[in-house]
PDB file with SEQRES, HELIX, SHEET and CRYST1 records, atoms N, CA, C and O in Angstrom:
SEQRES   1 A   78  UNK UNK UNK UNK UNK UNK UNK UNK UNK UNK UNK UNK UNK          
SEQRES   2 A   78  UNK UNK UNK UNK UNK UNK UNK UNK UNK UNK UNK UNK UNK          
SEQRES   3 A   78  UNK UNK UNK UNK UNK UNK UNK UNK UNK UNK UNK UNK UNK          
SEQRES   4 A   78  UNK UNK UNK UNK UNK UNK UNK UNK UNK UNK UNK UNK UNK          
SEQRES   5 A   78  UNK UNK UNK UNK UNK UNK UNK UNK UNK UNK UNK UNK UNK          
SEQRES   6 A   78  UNK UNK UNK UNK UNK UNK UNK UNK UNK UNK UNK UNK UNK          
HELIX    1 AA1 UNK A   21  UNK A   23  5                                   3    
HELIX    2 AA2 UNK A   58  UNK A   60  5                                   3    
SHEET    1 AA1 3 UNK A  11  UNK A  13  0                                        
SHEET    2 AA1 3 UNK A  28  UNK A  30 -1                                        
SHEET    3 AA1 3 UNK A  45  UNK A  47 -1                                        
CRYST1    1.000    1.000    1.000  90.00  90.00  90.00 P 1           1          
ATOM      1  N   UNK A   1       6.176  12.238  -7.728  1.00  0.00           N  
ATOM      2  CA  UNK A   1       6.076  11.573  -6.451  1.00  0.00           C  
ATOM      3  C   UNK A   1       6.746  10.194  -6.526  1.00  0.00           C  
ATOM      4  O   UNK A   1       6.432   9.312  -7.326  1.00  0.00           O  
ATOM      5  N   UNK A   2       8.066  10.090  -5.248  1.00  0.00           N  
ATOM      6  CA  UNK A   2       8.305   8.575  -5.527  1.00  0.00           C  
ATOM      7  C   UNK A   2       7.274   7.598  -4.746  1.00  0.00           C  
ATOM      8  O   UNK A   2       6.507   8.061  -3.902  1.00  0.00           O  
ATOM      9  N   UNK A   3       7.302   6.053  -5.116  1.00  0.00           N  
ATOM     10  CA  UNK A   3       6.624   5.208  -4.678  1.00  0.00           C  
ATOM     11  C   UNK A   3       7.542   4.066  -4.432  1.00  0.00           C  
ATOM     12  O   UNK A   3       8.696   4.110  -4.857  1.00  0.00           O  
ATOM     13  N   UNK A   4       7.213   3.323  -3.947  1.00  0.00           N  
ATOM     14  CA  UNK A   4       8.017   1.606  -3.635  1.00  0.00           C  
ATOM     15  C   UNK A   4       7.766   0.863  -4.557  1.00  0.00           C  
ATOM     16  O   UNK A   4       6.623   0.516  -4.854  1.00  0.00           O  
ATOM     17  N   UNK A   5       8.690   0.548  -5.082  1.00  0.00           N  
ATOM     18  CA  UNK A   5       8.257  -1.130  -6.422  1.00  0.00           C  
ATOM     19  C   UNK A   5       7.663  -2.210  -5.880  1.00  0.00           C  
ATOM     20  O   UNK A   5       6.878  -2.862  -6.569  1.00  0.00           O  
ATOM     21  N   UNK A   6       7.945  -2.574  -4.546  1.00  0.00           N  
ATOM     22  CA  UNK A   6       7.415  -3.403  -4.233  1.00  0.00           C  
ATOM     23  C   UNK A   6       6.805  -3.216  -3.526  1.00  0.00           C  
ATOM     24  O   UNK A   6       7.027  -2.269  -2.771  1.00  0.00           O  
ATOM     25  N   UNK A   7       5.364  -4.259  -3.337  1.00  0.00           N  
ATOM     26  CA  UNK A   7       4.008  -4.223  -2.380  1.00  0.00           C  
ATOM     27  C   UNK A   7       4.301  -4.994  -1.309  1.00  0.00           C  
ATOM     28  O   UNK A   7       5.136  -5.892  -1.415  1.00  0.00           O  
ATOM     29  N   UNK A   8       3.636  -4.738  -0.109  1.00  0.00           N  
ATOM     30  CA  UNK A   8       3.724  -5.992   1.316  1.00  0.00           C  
ATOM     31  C   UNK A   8       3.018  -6.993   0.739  1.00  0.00           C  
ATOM     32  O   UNK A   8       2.072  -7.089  -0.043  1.00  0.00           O  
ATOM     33  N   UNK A   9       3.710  -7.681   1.316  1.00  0.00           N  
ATOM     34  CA  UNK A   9       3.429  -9.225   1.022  1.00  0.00           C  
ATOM     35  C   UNK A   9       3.707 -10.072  -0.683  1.00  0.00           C  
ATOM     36  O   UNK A   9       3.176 -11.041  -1.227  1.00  0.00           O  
ATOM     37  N   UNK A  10       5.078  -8.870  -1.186  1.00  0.00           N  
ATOM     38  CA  UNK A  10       5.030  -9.554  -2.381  1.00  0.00           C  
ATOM     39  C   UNK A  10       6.463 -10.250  -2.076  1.00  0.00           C  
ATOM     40  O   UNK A  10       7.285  -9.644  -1.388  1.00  0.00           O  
ATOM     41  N   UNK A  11       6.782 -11.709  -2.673  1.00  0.00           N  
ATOM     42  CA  UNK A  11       8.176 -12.496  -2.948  1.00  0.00           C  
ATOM     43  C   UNK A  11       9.008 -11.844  -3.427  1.00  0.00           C  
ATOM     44  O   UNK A  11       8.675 -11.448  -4.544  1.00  0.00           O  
ATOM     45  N   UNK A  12      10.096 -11.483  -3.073  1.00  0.00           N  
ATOM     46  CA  UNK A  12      11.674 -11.083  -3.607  1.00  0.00           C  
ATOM     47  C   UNK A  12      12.859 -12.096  -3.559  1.00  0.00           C  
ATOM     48  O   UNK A  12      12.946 -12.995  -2.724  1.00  0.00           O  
ATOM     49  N   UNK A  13      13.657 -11.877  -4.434  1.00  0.00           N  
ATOM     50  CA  UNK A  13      15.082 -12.553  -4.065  1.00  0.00           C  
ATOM     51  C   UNK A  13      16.181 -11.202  -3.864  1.00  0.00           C  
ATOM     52  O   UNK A  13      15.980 -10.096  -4.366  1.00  0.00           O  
ATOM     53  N   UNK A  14      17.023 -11.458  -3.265  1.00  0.00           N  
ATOM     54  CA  UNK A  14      18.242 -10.458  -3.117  1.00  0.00           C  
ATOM     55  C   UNK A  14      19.240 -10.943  -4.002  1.00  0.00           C  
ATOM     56  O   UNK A  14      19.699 -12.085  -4.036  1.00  0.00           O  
ATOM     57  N   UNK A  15      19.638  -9.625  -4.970  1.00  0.00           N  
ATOM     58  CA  UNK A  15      20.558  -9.045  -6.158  1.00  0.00           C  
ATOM     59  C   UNK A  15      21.591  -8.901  -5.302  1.00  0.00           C  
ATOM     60  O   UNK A  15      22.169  -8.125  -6.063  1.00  0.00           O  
ATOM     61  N   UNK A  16      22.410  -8.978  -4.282  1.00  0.00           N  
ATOM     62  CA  UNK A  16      24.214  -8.210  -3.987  1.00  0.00           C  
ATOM     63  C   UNK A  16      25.145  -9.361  -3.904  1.00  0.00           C  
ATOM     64  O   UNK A  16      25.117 -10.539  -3.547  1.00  0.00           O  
ATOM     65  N   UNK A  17      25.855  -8.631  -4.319  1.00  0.00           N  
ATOM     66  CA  UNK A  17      27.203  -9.666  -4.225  1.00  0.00           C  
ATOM     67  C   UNK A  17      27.708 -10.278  -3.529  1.00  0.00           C  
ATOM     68  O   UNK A  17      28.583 -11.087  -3.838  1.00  0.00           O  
ATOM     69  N   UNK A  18      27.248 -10.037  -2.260  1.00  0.00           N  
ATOM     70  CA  UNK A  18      27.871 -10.683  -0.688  1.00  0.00           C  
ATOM     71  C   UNK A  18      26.488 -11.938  -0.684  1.00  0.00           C  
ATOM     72  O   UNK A  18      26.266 -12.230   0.491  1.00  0.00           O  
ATOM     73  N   UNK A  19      25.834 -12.480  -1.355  1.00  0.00           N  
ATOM     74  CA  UNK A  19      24.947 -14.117  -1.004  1.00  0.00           C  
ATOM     75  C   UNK A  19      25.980 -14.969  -1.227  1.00  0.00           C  
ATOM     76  O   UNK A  19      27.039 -14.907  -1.853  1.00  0.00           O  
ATOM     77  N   UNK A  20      25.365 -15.861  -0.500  1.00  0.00           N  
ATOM     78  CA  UNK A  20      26.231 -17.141  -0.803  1.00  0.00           C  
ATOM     79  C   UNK A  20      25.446 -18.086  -1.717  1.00  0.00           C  
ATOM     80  O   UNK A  20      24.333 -17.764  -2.134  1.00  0.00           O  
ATOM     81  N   UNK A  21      25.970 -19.145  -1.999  1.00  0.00           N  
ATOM     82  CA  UNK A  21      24.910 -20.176  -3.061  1.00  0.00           C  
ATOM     83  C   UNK A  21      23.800 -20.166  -2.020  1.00  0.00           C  
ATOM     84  O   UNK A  21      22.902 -19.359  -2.259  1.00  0.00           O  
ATOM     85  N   UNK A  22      23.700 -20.759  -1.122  1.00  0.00           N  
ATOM     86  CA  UNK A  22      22.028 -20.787  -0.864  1.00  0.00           C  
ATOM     87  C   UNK A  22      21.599 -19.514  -0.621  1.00  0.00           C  
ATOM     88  O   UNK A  22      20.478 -19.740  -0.166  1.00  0.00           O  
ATOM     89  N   UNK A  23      21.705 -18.588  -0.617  1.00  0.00           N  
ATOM     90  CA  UNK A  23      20.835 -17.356  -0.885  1.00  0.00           C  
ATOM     91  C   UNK A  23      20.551 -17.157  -2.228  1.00  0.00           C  
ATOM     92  O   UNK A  23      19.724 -16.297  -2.534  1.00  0.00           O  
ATOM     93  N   UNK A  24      21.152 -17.870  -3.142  1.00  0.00           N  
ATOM     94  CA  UNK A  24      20.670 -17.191  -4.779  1.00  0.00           C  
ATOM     95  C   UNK A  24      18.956 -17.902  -4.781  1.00  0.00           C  
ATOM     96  O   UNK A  24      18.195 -17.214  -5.462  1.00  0.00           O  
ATOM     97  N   UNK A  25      18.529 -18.695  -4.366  1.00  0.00           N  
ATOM     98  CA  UNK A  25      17.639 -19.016  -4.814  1.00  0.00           C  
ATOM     99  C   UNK A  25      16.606 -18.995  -3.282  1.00  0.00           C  
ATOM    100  O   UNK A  25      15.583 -19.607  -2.976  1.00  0.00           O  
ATOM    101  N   UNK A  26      17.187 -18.301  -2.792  1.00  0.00           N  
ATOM    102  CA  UNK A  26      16.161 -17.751  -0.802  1.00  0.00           C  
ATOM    103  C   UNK A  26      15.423 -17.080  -1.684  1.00  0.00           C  
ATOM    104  O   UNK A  26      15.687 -16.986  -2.883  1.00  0.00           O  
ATOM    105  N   UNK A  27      14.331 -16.518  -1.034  1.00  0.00           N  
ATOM    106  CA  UNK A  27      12.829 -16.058  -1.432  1.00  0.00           C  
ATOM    107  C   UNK A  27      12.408 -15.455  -0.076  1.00  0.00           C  
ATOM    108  O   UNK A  27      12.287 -16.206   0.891  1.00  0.00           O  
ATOM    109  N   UNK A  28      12.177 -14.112   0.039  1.00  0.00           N  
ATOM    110  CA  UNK A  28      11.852 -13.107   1.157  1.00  0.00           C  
ATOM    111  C   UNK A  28      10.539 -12.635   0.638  1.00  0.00           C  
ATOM    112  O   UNK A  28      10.139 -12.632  -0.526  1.00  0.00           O  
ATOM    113  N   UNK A  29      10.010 -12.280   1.605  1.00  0.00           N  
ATOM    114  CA  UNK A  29       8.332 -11.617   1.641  1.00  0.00           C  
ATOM    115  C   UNK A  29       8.925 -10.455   2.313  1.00  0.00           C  
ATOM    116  O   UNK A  29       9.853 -10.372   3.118  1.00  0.00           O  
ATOM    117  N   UNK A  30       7.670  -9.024   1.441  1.00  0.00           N  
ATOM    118  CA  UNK A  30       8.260  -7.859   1.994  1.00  0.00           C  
ATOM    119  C   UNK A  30       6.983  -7.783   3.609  1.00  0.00           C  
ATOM    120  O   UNK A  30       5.865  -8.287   3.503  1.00  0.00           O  
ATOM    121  N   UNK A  31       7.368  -7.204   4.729  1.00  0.00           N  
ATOM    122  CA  UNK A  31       6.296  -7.351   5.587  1.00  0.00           C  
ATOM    123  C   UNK A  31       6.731  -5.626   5.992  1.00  0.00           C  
ATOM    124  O   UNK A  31       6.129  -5.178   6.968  1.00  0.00           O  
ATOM    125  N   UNK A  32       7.413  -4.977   5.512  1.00  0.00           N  
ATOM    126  CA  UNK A  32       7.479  -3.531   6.225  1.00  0.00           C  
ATOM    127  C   UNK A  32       7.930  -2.352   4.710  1.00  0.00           C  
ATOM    128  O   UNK A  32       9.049  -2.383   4.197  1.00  0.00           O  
ATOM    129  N   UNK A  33       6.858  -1.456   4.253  1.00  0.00           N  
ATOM    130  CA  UNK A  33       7.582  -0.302   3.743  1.00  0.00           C  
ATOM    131  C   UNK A  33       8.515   0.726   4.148  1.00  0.00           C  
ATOM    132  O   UNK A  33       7.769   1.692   4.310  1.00  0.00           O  
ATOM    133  N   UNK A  34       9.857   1.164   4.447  1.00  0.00           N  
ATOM    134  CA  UNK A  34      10.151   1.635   4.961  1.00  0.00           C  
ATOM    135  C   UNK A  34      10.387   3.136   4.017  1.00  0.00           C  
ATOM    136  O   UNK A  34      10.349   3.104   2.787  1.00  0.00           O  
ATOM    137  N   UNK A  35      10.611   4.322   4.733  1.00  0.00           N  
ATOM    138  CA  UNK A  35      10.898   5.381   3.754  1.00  0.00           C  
ATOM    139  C   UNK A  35      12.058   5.462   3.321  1.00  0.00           C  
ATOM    140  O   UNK A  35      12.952   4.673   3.627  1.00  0.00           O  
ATOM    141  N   UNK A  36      12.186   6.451   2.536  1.00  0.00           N  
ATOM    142  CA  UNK A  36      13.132   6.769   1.509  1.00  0.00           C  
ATOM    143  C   UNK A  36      14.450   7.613   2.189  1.00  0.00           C  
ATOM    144  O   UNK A  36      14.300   8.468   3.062  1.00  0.00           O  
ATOM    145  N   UNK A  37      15.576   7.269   1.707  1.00  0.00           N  
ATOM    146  CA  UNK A  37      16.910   8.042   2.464  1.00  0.00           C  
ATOM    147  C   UNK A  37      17.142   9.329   2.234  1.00  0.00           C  
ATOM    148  O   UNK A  37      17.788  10.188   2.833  1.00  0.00           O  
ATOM    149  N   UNK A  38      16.068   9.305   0.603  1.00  0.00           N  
ATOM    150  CA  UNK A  38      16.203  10.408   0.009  1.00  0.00           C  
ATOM    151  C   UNK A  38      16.607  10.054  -1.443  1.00  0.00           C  
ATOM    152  O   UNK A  38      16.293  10.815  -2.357  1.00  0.00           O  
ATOM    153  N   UNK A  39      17.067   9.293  -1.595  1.00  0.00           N  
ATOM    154  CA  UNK A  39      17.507   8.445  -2.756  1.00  0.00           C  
ATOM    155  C   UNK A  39      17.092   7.235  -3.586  1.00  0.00           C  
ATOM    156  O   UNK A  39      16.971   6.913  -4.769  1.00  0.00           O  
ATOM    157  N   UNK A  40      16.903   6.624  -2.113  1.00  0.00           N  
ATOM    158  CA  UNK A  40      15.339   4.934  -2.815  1.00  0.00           C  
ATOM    159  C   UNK A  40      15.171   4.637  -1.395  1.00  0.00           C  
ATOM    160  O   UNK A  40      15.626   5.177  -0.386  1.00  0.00           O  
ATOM    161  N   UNK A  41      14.315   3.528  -1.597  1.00  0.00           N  
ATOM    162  CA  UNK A  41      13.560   3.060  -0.101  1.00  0.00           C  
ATOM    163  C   UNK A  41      14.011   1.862   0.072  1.00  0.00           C  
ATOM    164  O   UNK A  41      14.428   1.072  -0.774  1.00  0.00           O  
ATOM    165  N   UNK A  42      13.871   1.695   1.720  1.00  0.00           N  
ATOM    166  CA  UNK A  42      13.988   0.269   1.971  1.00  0.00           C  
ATOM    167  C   UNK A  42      12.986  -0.946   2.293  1.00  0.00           C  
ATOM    168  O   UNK A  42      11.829  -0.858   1.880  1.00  0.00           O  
ATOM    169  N   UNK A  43      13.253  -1.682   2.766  1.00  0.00           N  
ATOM    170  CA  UNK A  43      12.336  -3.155   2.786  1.00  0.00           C  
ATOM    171  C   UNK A  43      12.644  -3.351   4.188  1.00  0.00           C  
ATOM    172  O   UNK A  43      13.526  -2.662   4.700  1.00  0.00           O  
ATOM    173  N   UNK A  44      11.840  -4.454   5.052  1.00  0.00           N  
ATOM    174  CA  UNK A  44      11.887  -5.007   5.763  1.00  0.00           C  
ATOM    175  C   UNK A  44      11.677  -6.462   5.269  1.00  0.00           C  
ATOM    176  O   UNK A  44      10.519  -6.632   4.887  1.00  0.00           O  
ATOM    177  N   UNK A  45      12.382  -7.445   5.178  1.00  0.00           N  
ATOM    178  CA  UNK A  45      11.941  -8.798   4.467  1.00  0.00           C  
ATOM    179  C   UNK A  45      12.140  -9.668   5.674  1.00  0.00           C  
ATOM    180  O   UNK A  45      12.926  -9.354   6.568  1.00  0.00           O  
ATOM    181  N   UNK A  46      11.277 -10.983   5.693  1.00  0.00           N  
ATOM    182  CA  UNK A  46      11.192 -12.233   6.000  1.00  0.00           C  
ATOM    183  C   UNK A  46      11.236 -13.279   5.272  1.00  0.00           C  
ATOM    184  O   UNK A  46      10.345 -13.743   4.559  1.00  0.00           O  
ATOM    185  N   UNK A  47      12.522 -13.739   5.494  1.00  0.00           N  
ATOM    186  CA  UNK A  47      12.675 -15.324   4.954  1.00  0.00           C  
ATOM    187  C   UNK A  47      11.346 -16.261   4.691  1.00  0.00           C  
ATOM    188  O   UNK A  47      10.661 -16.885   5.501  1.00  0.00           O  
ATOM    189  N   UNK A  48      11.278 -16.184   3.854  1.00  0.00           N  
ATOM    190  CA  UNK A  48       9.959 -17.336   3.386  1.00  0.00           C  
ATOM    191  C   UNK A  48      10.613 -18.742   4.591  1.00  0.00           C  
ATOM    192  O   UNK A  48       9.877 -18.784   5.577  1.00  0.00           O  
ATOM    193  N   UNK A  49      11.761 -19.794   4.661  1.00  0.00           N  
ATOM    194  CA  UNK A  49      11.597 -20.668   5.291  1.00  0.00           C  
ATOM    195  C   UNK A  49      12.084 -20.730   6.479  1.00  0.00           C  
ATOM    196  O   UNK A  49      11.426 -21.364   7.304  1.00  0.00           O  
ATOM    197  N   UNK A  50      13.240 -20.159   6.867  1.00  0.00           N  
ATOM    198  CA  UNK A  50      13.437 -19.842   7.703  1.00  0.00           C  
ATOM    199  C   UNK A  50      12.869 -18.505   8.891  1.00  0.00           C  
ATOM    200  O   UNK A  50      13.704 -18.403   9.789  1.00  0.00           O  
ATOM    201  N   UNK A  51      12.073 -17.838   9.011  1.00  0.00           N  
ATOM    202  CA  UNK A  51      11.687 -17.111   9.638  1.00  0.00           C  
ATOM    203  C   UNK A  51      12.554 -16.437  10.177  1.00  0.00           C  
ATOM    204  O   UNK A  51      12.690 -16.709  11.370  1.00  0.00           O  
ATOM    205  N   UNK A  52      13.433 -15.394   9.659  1.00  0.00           N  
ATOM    206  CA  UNK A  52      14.465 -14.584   9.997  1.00  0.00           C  
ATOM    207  C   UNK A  52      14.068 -13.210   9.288  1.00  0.00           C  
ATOM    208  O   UNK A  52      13.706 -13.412   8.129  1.00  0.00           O  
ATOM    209  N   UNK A  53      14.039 -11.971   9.639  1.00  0.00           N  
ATOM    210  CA  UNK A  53      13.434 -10.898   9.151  1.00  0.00           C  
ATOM    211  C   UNK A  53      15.415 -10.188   9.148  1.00  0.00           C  
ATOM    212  O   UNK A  53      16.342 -10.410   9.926  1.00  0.00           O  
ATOM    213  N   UNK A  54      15.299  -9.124   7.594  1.00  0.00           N  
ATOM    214  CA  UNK A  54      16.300  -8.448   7.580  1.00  0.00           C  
ATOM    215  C   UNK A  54      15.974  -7.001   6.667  1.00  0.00           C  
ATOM    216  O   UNK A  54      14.838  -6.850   6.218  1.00  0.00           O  
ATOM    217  N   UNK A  55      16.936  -6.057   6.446  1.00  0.00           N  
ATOM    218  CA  UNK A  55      16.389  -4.947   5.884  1.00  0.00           C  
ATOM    219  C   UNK A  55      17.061  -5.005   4.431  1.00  0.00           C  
ATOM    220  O   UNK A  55      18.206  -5.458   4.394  1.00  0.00           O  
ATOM    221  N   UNK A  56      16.543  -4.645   3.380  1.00  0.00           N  
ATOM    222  CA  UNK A  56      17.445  -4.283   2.481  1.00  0.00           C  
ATOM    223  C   UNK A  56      16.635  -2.973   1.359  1.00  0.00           C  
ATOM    224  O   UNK A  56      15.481  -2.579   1.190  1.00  0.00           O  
ATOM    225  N   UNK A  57      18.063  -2.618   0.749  1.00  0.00           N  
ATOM    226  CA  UNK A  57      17.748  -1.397  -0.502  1.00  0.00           C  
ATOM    227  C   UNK A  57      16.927  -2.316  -1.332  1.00  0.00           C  
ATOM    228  O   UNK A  57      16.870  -3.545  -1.284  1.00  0.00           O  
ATOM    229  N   UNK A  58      16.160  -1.288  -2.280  1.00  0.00           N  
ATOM    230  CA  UNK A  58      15.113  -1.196  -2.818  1.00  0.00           C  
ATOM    231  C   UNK A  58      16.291  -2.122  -4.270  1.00  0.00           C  
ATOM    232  O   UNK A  58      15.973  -3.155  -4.859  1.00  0.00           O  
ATOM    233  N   UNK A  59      17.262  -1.523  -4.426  1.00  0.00           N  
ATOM    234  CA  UNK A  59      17.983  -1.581  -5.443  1.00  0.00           C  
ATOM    235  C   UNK A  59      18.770  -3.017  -5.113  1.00  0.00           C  
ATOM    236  O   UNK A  59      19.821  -3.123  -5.746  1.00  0.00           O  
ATOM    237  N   UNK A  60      18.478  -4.054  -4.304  1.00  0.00           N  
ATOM    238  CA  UNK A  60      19.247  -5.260  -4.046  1.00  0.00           C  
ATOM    239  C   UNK A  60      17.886  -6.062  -4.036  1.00  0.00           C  
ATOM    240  O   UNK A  60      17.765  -7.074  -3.346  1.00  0.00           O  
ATOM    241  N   UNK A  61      16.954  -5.615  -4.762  1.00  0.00           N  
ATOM    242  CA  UNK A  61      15.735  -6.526  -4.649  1.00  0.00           C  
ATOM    243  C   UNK A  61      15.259  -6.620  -6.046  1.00  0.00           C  
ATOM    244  O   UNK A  61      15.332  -5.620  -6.761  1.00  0.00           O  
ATOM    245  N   UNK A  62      14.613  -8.112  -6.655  1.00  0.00           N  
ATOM    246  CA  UNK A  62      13.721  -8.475  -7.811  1.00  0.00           C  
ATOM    247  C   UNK A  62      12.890  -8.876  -7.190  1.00  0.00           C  
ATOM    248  O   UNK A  62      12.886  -9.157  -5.991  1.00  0.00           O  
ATOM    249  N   UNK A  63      11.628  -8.988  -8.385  1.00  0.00           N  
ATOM    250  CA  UNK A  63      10.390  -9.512  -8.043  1.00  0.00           C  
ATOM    251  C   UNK A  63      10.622 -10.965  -8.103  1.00  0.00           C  
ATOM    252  O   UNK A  63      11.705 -11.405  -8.488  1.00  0.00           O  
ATOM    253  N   UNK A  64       9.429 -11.903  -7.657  1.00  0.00           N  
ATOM    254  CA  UNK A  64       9.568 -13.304  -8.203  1.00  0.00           C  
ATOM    255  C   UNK A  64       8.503 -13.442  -8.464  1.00  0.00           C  
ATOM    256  O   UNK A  64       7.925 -13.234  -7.397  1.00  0.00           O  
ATOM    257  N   UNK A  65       7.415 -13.778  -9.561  1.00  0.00           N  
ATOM    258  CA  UNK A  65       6.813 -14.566 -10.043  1.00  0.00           C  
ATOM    259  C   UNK A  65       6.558 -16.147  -9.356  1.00  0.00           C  
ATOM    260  O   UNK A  65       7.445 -17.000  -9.381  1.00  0.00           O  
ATOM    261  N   UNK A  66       5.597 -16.313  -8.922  1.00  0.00           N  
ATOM    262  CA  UNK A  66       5.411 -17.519  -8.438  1.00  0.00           C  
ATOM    263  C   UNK A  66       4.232 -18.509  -9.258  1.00  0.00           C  
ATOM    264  O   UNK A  66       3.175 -18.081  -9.721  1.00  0.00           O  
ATOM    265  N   UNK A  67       4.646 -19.747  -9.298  1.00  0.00           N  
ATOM    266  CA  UNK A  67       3.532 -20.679 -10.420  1.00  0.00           C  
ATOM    267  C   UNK A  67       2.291 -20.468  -9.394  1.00  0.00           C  
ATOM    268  O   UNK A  67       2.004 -20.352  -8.203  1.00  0.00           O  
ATOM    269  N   UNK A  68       1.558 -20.512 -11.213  1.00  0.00           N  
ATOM    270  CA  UNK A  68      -0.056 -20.247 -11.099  1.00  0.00           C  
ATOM    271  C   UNK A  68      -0.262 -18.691 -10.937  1.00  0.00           C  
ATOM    272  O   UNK A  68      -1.444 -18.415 -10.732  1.00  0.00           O  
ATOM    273  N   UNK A  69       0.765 -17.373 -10.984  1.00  0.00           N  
ATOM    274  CA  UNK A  69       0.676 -16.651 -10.999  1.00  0.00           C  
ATOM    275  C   UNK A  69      -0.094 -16.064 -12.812  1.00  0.00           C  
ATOM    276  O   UNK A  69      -0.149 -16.895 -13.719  1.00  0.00           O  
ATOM    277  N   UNK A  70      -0.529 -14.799 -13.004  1.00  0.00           N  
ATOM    278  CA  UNK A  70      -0.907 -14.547 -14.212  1.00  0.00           C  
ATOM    279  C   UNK A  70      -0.586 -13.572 -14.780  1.00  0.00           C  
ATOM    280  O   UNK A  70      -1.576 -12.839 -14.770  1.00  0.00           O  
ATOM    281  N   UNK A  71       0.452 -12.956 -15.435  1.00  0.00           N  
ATOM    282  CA  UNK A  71       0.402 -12.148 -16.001  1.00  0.00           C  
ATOM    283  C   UNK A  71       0.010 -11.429 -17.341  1.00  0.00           C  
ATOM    284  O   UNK A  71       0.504 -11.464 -18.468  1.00  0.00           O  
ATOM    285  N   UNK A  72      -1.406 -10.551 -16.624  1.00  0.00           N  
ATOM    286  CA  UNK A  72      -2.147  -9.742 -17.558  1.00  0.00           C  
ATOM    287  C   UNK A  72      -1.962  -8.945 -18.299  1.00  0.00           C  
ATOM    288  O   UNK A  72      -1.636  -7.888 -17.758  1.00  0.00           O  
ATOM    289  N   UNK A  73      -2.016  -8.906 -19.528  1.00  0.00           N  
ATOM    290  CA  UNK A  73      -1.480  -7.728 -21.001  1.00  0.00           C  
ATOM    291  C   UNK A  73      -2.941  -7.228 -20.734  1.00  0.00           C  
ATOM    292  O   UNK A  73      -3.991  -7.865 -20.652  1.00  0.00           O  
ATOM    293  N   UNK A  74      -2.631  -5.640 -20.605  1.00  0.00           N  
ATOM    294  CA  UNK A  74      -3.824  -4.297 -21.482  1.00  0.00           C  
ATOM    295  C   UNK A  74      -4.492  -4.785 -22.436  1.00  0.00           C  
ATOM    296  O   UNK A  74      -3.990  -5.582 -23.229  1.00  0.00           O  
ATOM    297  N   UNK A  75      -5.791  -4.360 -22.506  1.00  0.00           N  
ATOM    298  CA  UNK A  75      -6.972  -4.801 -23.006  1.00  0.00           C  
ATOM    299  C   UNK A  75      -7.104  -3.758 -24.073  1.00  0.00           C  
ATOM    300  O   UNK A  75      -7.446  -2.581 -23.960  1.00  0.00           O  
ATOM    301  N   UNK A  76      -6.831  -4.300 -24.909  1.00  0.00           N  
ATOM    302  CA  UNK A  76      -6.857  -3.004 -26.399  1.00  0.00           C  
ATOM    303  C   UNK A  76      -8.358  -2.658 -26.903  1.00  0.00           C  
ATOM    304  O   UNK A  76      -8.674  -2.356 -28.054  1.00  0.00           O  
ATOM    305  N   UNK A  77      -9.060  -2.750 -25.977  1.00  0.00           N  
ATOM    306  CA  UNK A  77     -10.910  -2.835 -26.312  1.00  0.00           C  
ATOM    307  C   UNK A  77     -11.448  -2.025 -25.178  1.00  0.00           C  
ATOM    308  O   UNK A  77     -11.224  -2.071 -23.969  1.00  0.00           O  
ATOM    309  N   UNK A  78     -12.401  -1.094 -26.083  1.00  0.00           N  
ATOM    310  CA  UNK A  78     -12.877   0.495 -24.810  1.00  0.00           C  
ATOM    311  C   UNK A  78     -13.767  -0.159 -23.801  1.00  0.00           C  
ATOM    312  O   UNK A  78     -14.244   0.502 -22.878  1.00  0.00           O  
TER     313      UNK A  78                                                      
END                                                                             
């Protein structure tokens, strides 16, 4: 079964070659799962500062880590 990598409401930056310098470091919130083409899924994102919503592939998106975030290692104890 496929699934989406990313959750609503998690931070992304956009991976494609067509940003300009200020998009390398823009920061989008996902606000829509969209389905699959058949191949991967898409996004619905909103500009974190500007309030502009756009669509993109699953495959033109990273996560971002944001401070004060935590990332938890498996608990090797039953």
């Amino acid at each position: 079964m496929e699934f989406h990598h990313f959750a609503l409401g998690q931070v992304v930056r956009l991976m494609t070659r067509e940003r300009t310098a200020s998009d390398k470091l823009a920061k989008y919130r996902v606000t829509r799962l969209l389905p699959s083409d058949g191949a991967e899924f898409r996004y619905c994102l909103e500009h974190e500062e500007f309030l502009f919503s756009r669509l993109a592939w699953e495959r033109d998106l990273i996560g971002v880590i944001l401070p004060g975030w935590r990332v938890e290692s498996p608990s090797n104890t039953p």
